[in-house]
C-alpha positions in Angstrom: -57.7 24.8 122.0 -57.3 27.0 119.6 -54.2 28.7 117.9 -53.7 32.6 116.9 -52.5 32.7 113.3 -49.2 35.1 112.7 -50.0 38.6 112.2 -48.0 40.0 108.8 -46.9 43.2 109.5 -47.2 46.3 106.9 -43.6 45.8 106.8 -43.6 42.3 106.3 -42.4 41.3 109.9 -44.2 38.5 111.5 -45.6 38.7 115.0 -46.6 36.0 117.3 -48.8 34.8 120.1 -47.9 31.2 121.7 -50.0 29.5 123.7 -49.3 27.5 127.1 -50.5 24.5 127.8 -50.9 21.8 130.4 -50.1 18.2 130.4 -51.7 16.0 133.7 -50.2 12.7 134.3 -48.9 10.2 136.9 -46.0 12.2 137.8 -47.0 15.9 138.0 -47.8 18.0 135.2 -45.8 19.5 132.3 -46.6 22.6 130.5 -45.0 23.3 126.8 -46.3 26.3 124.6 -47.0 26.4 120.9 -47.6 28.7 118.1 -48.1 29.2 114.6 -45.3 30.8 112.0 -46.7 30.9 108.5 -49.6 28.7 108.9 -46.8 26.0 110.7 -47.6 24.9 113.8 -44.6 25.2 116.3 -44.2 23.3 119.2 -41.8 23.3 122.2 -40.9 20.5 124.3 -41.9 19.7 128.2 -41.2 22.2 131.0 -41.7 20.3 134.7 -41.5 23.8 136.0 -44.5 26.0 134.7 -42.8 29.6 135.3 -39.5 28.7 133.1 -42.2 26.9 130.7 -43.8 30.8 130.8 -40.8 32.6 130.6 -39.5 30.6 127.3 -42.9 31.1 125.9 -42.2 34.7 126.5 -39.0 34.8 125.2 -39.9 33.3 122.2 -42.9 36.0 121.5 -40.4 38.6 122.1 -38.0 37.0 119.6 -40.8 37.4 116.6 -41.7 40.7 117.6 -41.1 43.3 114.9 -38.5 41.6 113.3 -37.0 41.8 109.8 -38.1 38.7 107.9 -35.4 36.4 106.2 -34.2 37.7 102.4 -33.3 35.5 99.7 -29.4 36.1 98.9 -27.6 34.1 96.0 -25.0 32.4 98.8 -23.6 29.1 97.4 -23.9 25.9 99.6 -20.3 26.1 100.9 -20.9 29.8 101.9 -24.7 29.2 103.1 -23.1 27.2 106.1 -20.3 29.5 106.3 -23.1 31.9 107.3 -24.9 29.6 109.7 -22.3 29.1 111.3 -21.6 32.9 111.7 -25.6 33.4 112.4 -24.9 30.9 115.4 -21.4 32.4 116.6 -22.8 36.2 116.6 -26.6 35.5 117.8 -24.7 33.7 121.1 -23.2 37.1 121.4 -25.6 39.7 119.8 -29.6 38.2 120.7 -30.8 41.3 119.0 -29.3 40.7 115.4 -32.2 38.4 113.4 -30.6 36.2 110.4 -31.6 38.3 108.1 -29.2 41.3 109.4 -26.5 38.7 109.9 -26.7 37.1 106.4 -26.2 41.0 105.0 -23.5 41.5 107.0 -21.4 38.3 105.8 -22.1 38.8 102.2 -20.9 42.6 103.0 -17.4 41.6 104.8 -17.8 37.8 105.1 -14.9 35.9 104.1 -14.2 35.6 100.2 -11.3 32.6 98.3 -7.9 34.1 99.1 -5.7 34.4 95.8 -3.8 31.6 95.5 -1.3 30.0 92.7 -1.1 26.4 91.9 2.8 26.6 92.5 1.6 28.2 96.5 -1.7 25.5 96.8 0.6 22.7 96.0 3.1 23.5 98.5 1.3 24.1 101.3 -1.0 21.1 100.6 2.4 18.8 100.6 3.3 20.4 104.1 -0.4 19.1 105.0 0.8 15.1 104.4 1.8 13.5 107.3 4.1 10.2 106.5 2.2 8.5 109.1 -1.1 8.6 107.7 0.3 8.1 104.4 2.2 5.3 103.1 5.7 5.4 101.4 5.9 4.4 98.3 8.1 1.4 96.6 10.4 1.5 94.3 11.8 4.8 92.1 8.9 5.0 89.3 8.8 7.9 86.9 5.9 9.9 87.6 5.9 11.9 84.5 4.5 8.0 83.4 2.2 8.0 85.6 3.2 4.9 87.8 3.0 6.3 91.0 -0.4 6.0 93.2 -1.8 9.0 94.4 -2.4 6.6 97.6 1.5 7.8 98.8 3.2 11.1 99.4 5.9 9.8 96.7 3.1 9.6 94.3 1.7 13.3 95.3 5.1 15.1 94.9 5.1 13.7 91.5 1.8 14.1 90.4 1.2 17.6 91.6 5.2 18.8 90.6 3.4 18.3 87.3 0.4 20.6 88.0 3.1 23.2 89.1 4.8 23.1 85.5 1.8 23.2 83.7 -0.1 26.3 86.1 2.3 27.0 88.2 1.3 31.1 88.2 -2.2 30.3 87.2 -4.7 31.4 90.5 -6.9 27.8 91.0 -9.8 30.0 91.1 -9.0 30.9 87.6 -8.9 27.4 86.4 -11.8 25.9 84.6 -12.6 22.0 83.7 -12.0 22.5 80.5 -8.3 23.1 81.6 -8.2 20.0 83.5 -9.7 18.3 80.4 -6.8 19.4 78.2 -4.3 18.6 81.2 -5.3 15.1 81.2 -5.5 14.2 77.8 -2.0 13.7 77.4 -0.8 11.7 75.1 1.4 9.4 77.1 -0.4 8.6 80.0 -3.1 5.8 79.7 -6.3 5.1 80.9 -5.3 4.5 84.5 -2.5 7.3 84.5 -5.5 9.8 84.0 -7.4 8.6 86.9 -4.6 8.7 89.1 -3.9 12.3 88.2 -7.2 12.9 88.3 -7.6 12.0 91.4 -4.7 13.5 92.8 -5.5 17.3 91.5 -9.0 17.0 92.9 -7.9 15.4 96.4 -5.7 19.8 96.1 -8.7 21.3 95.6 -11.0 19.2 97.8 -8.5 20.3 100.3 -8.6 24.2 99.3 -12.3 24.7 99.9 -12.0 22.9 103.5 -9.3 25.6 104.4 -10.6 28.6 106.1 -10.9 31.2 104.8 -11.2 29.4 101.6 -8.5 29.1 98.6 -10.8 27.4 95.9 -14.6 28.2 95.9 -15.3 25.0 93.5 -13.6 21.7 92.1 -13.8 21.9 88.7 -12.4 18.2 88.2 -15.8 17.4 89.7 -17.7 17.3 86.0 -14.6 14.9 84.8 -15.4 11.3 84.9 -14.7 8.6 87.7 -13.0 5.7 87.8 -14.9 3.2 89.1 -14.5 -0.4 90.0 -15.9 -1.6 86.5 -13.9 1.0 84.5 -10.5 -0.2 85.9 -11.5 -3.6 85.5 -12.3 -2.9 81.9 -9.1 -0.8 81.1 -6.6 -2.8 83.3 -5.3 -6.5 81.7 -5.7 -9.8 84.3 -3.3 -10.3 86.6 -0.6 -12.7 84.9 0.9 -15.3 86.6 4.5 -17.1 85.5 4.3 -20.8 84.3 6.1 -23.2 86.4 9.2 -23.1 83.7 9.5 -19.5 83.7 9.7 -19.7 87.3 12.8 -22.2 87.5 14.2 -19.8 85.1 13.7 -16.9 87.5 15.1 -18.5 90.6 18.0 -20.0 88.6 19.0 -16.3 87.7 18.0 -15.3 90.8 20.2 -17.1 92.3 23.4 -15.7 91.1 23.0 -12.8 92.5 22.7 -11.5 95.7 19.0 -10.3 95.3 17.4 -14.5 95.7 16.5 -14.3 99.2 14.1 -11.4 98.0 12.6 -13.1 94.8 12.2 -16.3 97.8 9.9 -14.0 99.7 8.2 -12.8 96.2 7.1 -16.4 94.9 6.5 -18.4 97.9 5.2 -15.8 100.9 3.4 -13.7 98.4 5.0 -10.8 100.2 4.5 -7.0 98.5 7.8 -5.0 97.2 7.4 -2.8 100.3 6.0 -5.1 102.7 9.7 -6.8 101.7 11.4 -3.5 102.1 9.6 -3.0 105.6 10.2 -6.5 106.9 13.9 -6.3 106.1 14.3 -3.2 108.3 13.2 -5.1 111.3 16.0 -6.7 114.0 18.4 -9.1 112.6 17.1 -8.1 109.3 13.4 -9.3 109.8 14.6 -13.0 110.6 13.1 -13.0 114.1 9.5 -13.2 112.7 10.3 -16.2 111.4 9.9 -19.4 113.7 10.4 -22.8 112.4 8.7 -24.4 115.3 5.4 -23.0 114.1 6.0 -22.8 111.0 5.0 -19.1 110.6 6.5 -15.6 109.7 4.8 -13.0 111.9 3.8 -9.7 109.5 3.7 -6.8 112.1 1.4 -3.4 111.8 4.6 -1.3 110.4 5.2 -3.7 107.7 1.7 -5.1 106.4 0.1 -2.8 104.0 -3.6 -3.2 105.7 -2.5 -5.2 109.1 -0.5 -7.4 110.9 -0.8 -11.3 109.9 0.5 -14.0 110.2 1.8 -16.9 107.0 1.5 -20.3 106.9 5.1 -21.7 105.4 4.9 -24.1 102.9 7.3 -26.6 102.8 9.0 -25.5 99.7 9.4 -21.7 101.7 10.7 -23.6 104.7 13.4 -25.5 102.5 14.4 -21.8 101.0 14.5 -20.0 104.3 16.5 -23.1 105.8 18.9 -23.3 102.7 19.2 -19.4 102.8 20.0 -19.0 106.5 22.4 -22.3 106.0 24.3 -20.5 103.0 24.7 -17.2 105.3 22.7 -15.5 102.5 20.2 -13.5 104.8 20.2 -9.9 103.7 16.2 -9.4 102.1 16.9 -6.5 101.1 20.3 -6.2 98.4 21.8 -3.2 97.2 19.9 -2.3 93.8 17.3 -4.1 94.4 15.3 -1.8 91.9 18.1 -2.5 88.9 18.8 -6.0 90.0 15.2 -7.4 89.6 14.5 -5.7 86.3 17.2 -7.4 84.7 16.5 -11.0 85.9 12.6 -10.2 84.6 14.6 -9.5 81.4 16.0 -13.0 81.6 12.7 -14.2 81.9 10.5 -12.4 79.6 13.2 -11.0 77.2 11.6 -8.1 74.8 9.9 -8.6 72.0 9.8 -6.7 68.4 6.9 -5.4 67.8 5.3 -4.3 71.5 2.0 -2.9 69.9 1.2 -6.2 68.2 1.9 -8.1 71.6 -1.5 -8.6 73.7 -1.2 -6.6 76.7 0.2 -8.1 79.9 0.4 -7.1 83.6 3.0 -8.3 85.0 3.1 -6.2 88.0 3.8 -7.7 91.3 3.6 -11.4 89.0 5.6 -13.3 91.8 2.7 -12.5 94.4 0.3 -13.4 92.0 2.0 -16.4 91.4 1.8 -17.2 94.5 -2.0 -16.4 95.3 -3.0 -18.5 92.1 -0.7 -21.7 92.5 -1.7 -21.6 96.4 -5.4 -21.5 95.5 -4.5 -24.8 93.5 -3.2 -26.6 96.6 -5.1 -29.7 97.7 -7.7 -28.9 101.0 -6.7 -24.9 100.4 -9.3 -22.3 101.1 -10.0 -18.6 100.1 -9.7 -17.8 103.8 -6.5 -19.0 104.5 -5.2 -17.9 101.0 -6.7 -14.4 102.0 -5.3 -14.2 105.5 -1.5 -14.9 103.9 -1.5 -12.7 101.4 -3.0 -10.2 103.3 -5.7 -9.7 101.4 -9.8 -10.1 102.1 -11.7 -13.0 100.1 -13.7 -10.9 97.9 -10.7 -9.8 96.0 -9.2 -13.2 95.8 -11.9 -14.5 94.4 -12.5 -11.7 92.1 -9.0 -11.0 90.5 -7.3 -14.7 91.0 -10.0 -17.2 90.9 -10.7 -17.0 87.5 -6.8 -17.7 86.3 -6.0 -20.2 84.5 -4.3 -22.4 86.7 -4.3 -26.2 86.8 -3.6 -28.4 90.5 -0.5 -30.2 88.3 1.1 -26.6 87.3 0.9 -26.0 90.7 2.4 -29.1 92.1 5.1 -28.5 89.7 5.6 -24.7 91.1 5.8 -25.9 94.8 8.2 -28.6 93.8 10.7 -25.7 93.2 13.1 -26.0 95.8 16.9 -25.3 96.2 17.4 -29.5 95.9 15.5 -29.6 92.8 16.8 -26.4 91.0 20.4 -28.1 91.9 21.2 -24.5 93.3 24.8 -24.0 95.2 25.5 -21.7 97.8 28.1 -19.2 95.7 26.3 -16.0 94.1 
């Protein structure tokens, strides 16, 4: 059966004629229609009814009669869906406008970026963040250094208060990437501070193009590089780890002050700072998760960073929890916890002369990657269980901690630490 090809119009308007047609089989018959627009052939789907099969067919002629064909407009992508979605919205309402008359009439009064500073943009995207979709974040870091993660509302306020000094008046349409460019080259910020500012000033404008009407018609920190997996690798040093004398040293000092029980947790449950923080918050300060008889402490949802676990006690931890609980020395969480642990680290790894001629060392969160490395050296241990205590998955323990340097006798000598050895009294 043959199809009618679209008649073009003198005024460049297409006009149809569909054909019906009629499917036999073991149920009944089906009709559905088809035509041809601009040598495409068009087909609809199954009618069981053959008048509503006609009366779409119909409907659909009617719809091509005489109508103004679509005009090329200079619409970007984000205001090309902006106007399908009005085309939908107003032909629900209007049947007789045709795209073309709808597309005219958004680029005519369709909505355009409202005017907005970085000082306005960053407030109102702050009053977006929701503290429980967002994590707090540890410890009182500078963010002028660029310590804090843009992962935390902490480490927004800091990073964006920045962006407010620097273009506070300035309209974020107005800005270019060769701003941004500038912004970031900063001489004190490394390699990593620049991704996380990065990161953070794009994660404003990603979210003032979403708003509608618009505030930003474009990211410009788009063009600016990425850190990736590989990059960070590259820029960041290995996790270090503390030898088995330097941690005697570090319990020893620990331990005259009130801020052991914390350092405990640290080296031998490979907790995180905040996961600490969290778990001292609980009832009776965080000592009900702790059961003896199973020889487990219980990490709920509120307090692990990706999910509740559960940790397998070493006997060393169980000795320090015991000796702790025995010495009524309970509290996690000291006053000044912050000041308090930077000076014992100072007691450990006392400062040199020369920094720049030292080889680079991260020594963040060194306890807990003490304790993923030394328990990775334990006789029968596994990157499973190593992974389900630290609260981690196995890839990463095997990528970051596998590849340290750490013998099966240093470890026997680290989990040989207890309060007995280290001759340790009760008295802070």
């Amino acid at each position: 059966m043959s199809l009618a090809i679209p008649r073009i119009k003198a005024d460049g308007s297409v006009r149809i004629r569909a054909k019906l047609h009629e499917v036999k089989g073991r149920r009944g018959p089906t009709w559905f229609y088809s035509y041809n627009l601009r040598r495409r052939r068009v087909r609809s789907h199954r009618f069981k009814d053959r008048e509503l099969a006609l009366f779409e067919m119909r409907k659909t002629e009617d719809e091509y009669e005489a109508k103004t064909p679509f005009q090329v407009t200079t619409l970007s992508r984000q205001e090309l869906d902006d106007a399908q979605g009005a085309f939908l919205t107003l032909h629900d309402n209007k049947v007789e406008k045709t795209l073309g008359e709808i597309v005219s009439w958004y680029v005519a009064k369709g909505p355009r970026c409202v005017p907005t500073s970085m000082a306005e943009a960053v407030d109102m995207f702050l009053a977006t963040l929701s503290p429980g979709t967002m994590r707090p974040s540890p410890g009182n870091m500078n963010p002028s250094q660029g310590g804090l993660s843009p992962r935390t509302i902490k480490g927004y306020r800091g990073m964006l208060k920045l962006l407010k000094e620097d273009f506070g008046e300035r309209q974020l349409s107005d800005l270019t990437t060769d701003d941004f460019r500038k912004y970031l080259n900063k001489a004190s910020w490394g390699s990593i501070s620049r991704w996380h500012h990065r990161q953070a000033a794009s994660m404003l404008y990603l979210w003032a193009m979403k708003e509608r009407p618009p505030r930003a018609s474009e990211n410009p920190l788009e063009p600016l590089p990425r850190m990736t997996k590989q990059g960070l690798m590259a820029v960041l040093p290995p996790p270090a780890v503390v030898t088995p004398a330097e941690a005697r040293v570090w319990l020893s000092a620990a331990a005259e002050t009130p801020h052991l029980p914390f350092v405990v947790l640290s080296f031998f449950a490979g907790m995180r700072r905040q996961e600490i923080q969290d778990f001292a918050r609980l009832p009776e300060g965080g000592w009900t998760q702790i059961n003896f008889a199973t020889g487990r402490i219980h990490i709920p949802f509120k307090v692990g960073k990706t999910n509740q676990r559960y940790i397998e006690m070493h006997p060393t931890l169980v000795a320090w929890l015991k000796w702790l609980k025995r010495h009524k020395r309970t509290l996690f969480v000291a006053p000044n916890v912050n000041k308090g642990l930077r000076a014992i680290k100072r007691r450990v790894f006392p400062p040199t002369g020369d920094a720049a001629a030292v080889q680079p060392v991260n020594r963040a969160n060194i306890a807990r990657h003490s304790y993923i490395s030394y328990s990775l050296r334990l006789r029968g241990a596994s990157f499973a269980q190593v992974a389900m205590n630290a609260g981690n998955s196995e890839e990463v323990i095997k990528d970051h901690y596998n590849s340290l340097e750490v013998t099966p006798k240093q470890a026997a000598e680290f989990w040989s630490l207890t309060p007995k050895t280290l001759r340790i009294s009760g008295n802070c």
